[in-house]
C-alpha positions in Angstrom: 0.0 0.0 0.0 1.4 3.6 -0.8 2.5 5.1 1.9 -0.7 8.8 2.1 1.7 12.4 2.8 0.1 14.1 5.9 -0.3 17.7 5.9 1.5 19.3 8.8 -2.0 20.1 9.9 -2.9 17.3 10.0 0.2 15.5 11.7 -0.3 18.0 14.7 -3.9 17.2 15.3 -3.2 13.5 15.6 -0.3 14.1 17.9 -2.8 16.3 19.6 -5.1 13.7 20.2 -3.3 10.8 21.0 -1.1 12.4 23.5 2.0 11.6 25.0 3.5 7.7 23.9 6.3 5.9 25.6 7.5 2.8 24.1 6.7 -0.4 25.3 10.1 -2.2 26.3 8.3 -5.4 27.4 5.4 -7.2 26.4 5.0 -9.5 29.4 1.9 -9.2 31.1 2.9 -9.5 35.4 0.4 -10.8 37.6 0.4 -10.3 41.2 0.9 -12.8 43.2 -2.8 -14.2 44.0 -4.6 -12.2 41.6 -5.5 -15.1 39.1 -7.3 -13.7 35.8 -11.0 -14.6 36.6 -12.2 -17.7 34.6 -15.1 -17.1 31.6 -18.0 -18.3 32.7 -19.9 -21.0 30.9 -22.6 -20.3 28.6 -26.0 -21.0 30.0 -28.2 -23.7 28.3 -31.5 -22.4 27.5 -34.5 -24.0 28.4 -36.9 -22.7 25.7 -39.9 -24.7 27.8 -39.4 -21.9 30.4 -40.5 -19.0 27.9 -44.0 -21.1 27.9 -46.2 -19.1 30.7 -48.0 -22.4 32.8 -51.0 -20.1 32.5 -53.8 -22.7 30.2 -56.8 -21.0 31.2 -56.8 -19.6 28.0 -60.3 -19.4 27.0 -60.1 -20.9 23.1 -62.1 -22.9 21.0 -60.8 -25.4 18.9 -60.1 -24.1 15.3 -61.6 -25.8 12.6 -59.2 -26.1 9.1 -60.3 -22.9 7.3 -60.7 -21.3 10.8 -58.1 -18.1 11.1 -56.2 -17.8 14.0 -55.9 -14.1 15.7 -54.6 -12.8 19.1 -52.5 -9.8 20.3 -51.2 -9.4 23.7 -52.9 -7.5 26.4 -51.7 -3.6 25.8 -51.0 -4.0 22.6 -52.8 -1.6 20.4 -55.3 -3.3 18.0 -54.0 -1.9 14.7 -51.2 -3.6 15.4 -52.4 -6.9 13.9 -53.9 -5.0 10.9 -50.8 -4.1 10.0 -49.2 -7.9 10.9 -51.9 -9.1 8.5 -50.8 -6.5 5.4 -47.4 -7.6 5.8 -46.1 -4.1 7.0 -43.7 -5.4 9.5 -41.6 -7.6 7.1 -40.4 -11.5 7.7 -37.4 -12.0 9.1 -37.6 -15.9 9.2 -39.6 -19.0 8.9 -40.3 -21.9 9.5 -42.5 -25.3 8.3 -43.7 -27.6 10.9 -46.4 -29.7 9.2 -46.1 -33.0 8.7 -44.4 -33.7 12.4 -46.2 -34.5 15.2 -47.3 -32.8 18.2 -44.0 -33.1 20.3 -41.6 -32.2 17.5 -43.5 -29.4 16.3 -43.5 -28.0 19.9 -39.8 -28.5 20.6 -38.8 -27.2 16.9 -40.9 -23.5 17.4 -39.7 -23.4 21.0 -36.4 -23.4 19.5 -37.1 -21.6 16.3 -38.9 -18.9 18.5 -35.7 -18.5 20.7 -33.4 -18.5 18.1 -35.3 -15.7 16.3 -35.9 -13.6 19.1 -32.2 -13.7 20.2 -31.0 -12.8 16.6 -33.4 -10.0 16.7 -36.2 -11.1 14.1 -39.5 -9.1 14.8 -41.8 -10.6 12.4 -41.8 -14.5 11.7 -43.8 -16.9 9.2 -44.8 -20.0 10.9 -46.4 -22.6 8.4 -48.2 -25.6 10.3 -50.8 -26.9 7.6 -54.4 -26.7 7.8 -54.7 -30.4 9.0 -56.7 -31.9 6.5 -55.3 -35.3 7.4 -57.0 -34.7 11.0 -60.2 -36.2 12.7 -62.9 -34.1 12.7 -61.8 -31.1 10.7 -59.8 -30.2 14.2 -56.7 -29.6 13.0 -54.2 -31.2 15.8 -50.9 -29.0 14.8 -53.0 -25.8 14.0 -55.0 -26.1 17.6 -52.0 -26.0 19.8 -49.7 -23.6 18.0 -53.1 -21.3 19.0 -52.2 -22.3 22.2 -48.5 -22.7 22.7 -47.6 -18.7 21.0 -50.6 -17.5 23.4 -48.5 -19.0 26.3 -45.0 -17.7 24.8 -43.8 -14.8 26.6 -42.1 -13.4 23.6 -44.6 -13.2 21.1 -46.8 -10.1 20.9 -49.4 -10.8 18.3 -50.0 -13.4 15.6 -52.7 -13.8 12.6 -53.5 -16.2 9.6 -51.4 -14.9 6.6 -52.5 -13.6 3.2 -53.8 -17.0 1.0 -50.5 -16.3 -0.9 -48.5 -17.3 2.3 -50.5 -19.9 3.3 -54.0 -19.0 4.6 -55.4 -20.6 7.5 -52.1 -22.8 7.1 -49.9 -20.7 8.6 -49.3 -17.3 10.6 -47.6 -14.5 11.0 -46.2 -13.9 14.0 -44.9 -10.6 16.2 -42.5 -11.0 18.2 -40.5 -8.8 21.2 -37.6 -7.7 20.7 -34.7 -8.7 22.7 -33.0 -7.1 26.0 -30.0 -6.5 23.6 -31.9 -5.1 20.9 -33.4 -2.8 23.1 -31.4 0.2 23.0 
């Protein structure tokens, strides 16, 4: 790389702002005798079940497989799931749980949902079928993702999409952000 000519000016003001500099005749570090560097401690495993409230007094029906699914948090303004519905917020990820079953679909959106809200994703596309395969037009998958994101403490609000993102076979969901992303 060529070495750039400074302007006197412009040599003074750096020398101005750095200050005095002494050279550094050793690059040992010395500890103290005692004073051991403090160990890093270990990352935490997350236990996604915990961001699932115990509250199930939830007072739902059960869906039905063109049913759409709807809910916003308490405080939340309503207009806020207008706007979920016309796609103002964005997607920031997605997922597609249909086809497992009722454990692995619960343990995969735990997950998902944790993953997302820790990379800072506000607005995520959850696609979990309509169910047609299910007894009685009750939709297994659909019934208790309507209850597991009501129990989630991160999610805000979530709706059926647009027919072009699935219909009653999937949501949109709204989600808190982060502590970190928080600023």
């Amino acid at each position: 790389m060529a070495k750039k000519n400074l302007t006197s000016e412009d040599s003074n003001l750096f020398r101005q702002s750095i200050g005095k500099v002494h050279a550094v005749k050793s690059d040992k570090v010395l500890l103290k005798e005692g004073n051991k560097p403090k160990p890093y401690p270990k990352t935490q495993t997350v236990n996604v079940d915990e961001h699932l409230s115990a509250k199930t007094d939830f007072d739902i029906e059960k869906v039905g497989i063109e049913d759409s699914l709807s809910f916003t948090a308490p405080g939340l303004q309503h207009n806020v799931l207008k706007k979920l519905r016309k796609g103002h917020f964005g997607l920031d990820a997605e997922i597609d749980l249909h086809g497992l079953n009722s454990n692995d679909a619960k343990q995969q959106l735990l997950h998902f949902l944790h993953g997302s809200v820790e990379q800072g994703c506000r607005c995520v596309h959850i696609v979990h079928g309509k169910g047609y395969r299910s007894a009685d037009n009750h939709p297994v998958l659909k019934n208790n993702l309507n209850l597991w994101l009501r129990q989630h403490q991160d999610v805000q609000a979530f709706c059926s999409t647009p027919p072009k993102d699935g219909g009653t076979g999937a949501v949109f969901v709204l989600l808190q952000l982060s502590e970190k992303y928080n600023a």
